[in-house]
N, C-alpha and C positions, 0 to 999 in steps of 0.2 A: 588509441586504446581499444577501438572497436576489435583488434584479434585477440584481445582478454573475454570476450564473452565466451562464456562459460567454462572459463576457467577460475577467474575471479567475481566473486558472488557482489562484489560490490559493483564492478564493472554491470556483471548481467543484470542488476536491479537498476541500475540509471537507465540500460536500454530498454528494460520492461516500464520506467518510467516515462520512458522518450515517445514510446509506441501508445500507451494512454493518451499522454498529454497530444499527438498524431489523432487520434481516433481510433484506436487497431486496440480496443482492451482484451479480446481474446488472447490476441499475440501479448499484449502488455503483463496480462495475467498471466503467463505458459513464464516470460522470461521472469518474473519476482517465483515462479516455484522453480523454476532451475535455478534460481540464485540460491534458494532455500535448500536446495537437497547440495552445493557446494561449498554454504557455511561452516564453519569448524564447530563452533560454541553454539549452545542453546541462549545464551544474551544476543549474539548475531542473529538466530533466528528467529527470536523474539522480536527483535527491533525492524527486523526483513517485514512479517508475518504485518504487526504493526503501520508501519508506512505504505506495505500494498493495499490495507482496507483502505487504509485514510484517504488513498491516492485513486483508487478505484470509487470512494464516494465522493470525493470532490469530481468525477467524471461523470457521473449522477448527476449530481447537483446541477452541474455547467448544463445537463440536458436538458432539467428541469425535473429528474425521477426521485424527486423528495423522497418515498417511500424506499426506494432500493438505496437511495444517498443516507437516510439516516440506520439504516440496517448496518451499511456499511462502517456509518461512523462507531456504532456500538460496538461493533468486532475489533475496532481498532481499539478504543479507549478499553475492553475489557481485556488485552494483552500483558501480561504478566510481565513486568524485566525489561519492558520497553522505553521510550523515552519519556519523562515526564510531561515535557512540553506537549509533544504529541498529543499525549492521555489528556490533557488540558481543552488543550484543539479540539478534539475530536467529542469530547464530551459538551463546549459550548457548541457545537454544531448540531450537535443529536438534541439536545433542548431547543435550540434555535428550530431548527425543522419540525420539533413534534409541535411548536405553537406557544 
């Protein structure tokens, strides 16, 4: 499925996910906003928008950058349209972190 990237916004988000969970968050970051600008729906890039913070602070986290990790997690959980569970996640994470 790798020659779906950037053409399929779901595809490009697994590879901007692959590349995080790798170490490469620049690159990881670069492919969740091409997946975003390939999305049809505003609920698609609601839940895009969504899963990149959440995935970009557990990337934090894993460093140890508590401060950039629970920033991140609030961006996520304040996404509108997105998944609930996520919103769930990412809120016990940002209490979790603030102490």
């Amino acid at each position: 499925n790798r020659h779906r990237v950037g053409l399929d916004y779901f595809v490009t988000a697994t590879e901007g996910l692959y590349r995080i969970y790798s170490g490469d968050l620049e690159s990881g970051r670069q492919m969740y906003r091409d997946a975003l600008s390939i999305a049809q729906s505003q609920s698609e890039k609601s839940r895009l928008r969504q899963r990149m913070h959440y995935e970009i602070a557990r990337y934090f986290e894993f460093r140890g950058e508590t401060t950039l990790a629970a920033a991140e997690y609030k961006k996520s959980a304040k996404i509108k349209y997105g998944y609930g569970y996520l919103h769930r996640a990412a809120m016990r994470a940002a209490r979790r972190l603030a102490g």
